[in-house]
C-alpha positions in Angstrom: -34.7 -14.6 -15.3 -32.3 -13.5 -12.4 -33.2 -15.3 -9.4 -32.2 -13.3 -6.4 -32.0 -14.4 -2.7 -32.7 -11.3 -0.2 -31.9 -11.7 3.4 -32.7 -9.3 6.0 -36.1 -7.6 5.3 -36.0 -5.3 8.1 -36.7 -1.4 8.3 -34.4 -0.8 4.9 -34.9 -4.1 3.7 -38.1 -5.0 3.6 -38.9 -2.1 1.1 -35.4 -2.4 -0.7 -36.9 -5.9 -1.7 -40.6 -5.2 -2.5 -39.0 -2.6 -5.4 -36.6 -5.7 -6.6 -40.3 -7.0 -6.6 -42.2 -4.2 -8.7 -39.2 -4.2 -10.9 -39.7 -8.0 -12.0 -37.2 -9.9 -10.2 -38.0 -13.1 -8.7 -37.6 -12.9 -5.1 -37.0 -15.7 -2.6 -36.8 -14.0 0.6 -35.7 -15.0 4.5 -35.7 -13.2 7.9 -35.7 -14.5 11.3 -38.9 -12.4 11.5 -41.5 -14.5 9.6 -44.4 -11.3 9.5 -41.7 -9.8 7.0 -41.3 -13.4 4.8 -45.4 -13.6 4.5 -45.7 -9.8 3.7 -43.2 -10.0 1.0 -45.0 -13.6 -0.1 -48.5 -12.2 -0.3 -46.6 -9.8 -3.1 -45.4 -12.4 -5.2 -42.1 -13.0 -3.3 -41.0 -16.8 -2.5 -40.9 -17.6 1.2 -37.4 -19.4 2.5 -37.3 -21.3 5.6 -34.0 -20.4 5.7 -30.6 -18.5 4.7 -29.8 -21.6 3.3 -32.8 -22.1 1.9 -32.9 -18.9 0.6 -30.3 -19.0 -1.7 -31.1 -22.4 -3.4 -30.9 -21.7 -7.3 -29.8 -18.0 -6.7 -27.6 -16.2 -9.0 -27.8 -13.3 -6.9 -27.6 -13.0 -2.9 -28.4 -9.4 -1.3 -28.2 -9.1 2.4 -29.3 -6.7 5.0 -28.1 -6.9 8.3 -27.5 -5.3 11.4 -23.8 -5.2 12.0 -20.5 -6.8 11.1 -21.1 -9.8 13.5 -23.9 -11.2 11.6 -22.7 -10.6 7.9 -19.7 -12.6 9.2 -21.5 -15.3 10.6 -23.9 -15.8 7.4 -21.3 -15.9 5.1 -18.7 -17.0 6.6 -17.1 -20.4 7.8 -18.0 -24.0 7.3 -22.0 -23.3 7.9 -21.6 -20.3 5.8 -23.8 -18.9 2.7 -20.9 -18.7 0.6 -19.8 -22.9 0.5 -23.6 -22.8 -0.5 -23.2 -20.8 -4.0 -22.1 -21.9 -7.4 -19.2 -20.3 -8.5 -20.0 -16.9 -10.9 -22.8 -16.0 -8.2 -23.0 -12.7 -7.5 -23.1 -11.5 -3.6 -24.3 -8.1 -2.7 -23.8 -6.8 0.9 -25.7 -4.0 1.2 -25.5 -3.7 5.2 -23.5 -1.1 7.2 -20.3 -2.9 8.5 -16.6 -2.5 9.7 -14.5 -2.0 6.1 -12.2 -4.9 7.9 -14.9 -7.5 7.6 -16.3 -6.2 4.3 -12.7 -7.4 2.9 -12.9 -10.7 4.7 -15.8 -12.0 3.3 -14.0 -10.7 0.0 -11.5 -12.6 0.3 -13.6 -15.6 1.4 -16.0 -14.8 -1.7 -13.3 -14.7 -3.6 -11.6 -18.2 -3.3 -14.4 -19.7 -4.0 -14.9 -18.0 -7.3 -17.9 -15.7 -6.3 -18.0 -12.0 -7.3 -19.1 -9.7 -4.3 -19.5 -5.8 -3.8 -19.8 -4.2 -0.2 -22.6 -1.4 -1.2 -23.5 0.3 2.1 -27.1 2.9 1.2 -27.9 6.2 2.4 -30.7 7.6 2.2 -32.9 6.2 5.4 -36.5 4.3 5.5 -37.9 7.5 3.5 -35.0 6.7 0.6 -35.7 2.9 0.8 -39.5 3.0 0.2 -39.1 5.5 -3.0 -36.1 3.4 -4.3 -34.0 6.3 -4.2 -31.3 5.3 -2.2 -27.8 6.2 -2.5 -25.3 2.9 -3.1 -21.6 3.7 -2.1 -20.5 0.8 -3.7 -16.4 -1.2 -3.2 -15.1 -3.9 -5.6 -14.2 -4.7 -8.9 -16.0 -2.1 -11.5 -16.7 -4.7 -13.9 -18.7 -6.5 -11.4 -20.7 -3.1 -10.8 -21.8 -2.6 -14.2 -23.1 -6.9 -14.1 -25.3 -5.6 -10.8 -26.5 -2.0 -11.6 -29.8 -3.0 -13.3 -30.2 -4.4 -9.4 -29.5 -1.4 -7.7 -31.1 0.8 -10.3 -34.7 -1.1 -9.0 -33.8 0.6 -5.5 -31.7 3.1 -5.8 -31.4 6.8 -7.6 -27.3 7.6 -7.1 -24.7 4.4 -7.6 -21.1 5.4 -6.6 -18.0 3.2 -7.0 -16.1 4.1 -4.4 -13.5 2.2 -5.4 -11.6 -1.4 -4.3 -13.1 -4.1 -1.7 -14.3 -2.4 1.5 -14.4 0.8 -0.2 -18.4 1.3 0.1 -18.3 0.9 3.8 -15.0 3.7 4.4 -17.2 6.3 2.4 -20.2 5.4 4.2 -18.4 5.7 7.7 -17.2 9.1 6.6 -20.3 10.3 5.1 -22.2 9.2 8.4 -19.8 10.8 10.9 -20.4 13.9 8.3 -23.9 13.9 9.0 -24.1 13.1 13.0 -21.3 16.2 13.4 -23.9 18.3 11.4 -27.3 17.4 13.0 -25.4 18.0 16.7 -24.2 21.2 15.9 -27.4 21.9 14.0 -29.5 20.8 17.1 -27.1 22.9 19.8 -27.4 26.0 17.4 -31.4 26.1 17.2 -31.3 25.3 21.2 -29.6 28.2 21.4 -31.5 30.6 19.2 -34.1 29.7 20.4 -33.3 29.9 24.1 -32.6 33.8 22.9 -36.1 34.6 21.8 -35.9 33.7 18.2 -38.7 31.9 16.3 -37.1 28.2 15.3 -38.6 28.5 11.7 -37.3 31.8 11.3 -34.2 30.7 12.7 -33.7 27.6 10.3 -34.6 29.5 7.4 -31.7 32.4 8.4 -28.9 29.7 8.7 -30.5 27.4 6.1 -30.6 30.4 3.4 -26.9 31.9 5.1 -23.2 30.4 5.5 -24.7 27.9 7.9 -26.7 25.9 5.9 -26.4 22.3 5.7 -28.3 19.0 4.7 -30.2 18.9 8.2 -31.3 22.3 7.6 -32.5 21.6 4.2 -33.7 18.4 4.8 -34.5 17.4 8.4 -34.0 20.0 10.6 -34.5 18.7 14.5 -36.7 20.8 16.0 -40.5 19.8 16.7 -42.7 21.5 14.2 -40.4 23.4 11.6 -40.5 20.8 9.3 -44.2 18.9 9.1 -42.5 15.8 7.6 -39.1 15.6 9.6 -38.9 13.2 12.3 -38.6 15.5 15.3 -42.1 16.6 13.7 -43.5 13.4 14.4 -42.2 12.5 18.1 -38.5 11.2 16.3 -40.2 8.3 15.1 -39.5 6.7 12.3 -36.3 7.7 10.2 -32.6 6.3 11.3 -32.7 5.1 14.6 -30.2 6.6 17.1 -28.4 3.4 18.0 -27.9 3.0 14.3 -26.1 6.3 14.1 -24.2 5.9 17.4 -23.0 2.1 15.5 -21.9 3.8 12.7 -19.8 6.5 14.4 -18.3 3.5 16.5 -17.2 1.8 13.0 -15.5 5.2 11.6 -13.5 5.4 14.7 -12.7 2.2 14.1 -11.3 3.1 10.8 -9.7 5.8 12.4 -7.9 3.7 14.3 -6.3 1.4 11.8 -4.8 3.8 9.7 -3.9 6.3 13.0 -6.4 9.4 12.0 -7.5 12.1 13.6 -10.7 11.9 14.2 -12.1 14.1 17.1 -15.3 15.6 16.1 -16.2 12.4 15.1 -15.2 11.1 18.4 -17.5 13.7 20.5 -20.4 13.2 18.3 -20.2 8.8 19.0 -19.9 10.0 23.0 -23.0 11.8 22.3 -25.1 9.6 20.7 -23.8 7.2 23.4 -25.1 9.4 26.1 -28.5 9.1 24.1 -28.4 5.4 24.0 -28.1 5.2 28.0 -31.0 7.6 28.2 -32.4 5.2 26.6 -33.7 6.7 23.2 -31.6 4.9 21.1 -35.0 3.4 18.9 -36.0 7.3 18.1 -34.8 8.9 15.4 -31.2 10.3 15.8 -32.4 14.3 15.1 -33.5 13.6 18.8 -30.2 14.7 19.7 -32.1 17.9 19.9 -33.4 17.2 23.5 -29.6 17.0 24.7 -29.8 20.9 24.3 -33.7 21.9 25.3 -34.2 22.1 29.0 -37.2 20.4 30.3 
């Protein structure tokens, strides 16, 4: 049986790892939150008391962390996870990084004959739970098709995007996509709004007309039109703000390196930067919508 190490069972992976878990896999599990190791080990999941320990036996390591900073530091260098594996073991970073240090710990993975894949998810705490995530996977293909039974147990779409670092770029892009949409969204149901028109009436116009988008269909941000969308339920839950506003900061950076333009996606990091100071960067980022309402 495939032994797989999971590390990082916070919001996405916590229930990214209890489907690895209904699926059949066995599971030895670490985070520096131990409430999440004993949840998980009450379901049949073995409890590490560390990284390190973790990955003891593993064929397979999946991680799930908060930035590019900590992927770095647990896989990298002397202390690092990936001096710990034997060679053939698979390594599957499923975190939202920089592209730049998605190829580094390539590389590193690499020379030590380890196979890796930088598969970056969409598809929020909602998506996780279900185990219908979207994977936006970089690396060799051949190493996708050893992994997909893996991501099939947590996942509905599985996209090669194509070489090492590739999964983070289209997740950069896709997420600078979506924070462009809910702003404009949000400003244009303000504004409605603010003119005498019903909201639901108002989503549903744009939604059904040249206007309509994924927020509109999906998560619209404003309080009541939609009984299971965040801004229904205070902006709790969902994707965090000061996740978005991270990922907006790592598509610039992308920007940067290869000299794009970029400037809608640089208004929209601003914003949820302004949101951050206000100090609502743990709601969900639809509350972008209280930018435009006036109190």
């Amino acid at each position: 049986m495939t032994q797989i190490a999971f590390i990082g069972l916070g919001h996405m992976g916590l229930p990214m790892a209890r489907n690895l878990l209904n699926a059949g896999f066995a599971l030895k599990v670490f985070d520096l939150v131990p409430a999440a190791v004993e949840e998980l080990a009450k379901e049949g999941a073995q409890a590490a008391s560390s990284a390190a320990d973790a990955v003891q036996g593993a064929d397979v390591v999946i991680s799930m962390l908060p930035a590019s900073r900590h992927v770095e530091a647990l896989y990298l260098g002397d202390a690092g996870l990936l001096g710990k594996l034997a060679p053939g073991s698979l390594v599957l970073e499923c975190s939202t990084i920089a592209p730049e240090s998605a190829r580094k710990v390539h590389r590193a993975a690499a020379e030590r004959g380890l196979e890796m894949l930088d598969a970056p998810v969409s598809g929020g705490t909602a998506g996780a739970a279900a185990g219908t995530l979207t994977f936006m996977i970089g690396g060799q293909a051949s190493t996708l098709e050893k992994a997909r039974p893996i991501f099939a147990a947590m996942g509905k779409n599985i996209f090669h995007a194509g070489p090492d670092g590739a999964g983070q770029v289209a997740k950069v892009c896709n997420n600078q996509v979506l924070a462009v949409q809910m702003i404009a969204t949000a400003e244009a149901m303000a504004l409605g709004v603010a003119n005498g028109l019903e909201p639901a009436v108002l989503a549903e116009i744009m939604r059904q007309s040249s206007g309509g988008n994924w927020t509109l269909e999906k998560y619209n941000p404003w309080p009541g039109v939609m009984e299971n969308a965040p801004a229904s339920k205070g902006y709790s839950g969902g994707f965090m703000a000061e996740l978005m506003a991270k990922d907006l900061g790592l598509a610039q950076e992308a920007a940067q390196v290869t000299a794009s333009s970029t400037p809608m996606g640089a208004l929209a990091l601003q914003i949820y930067r302004l949101l951050l100071k206000q100090g609502k960067g743990k709601q969900d980022f639809s509350v972008v919508q209280q930018l435009f309402v006036s109190e």
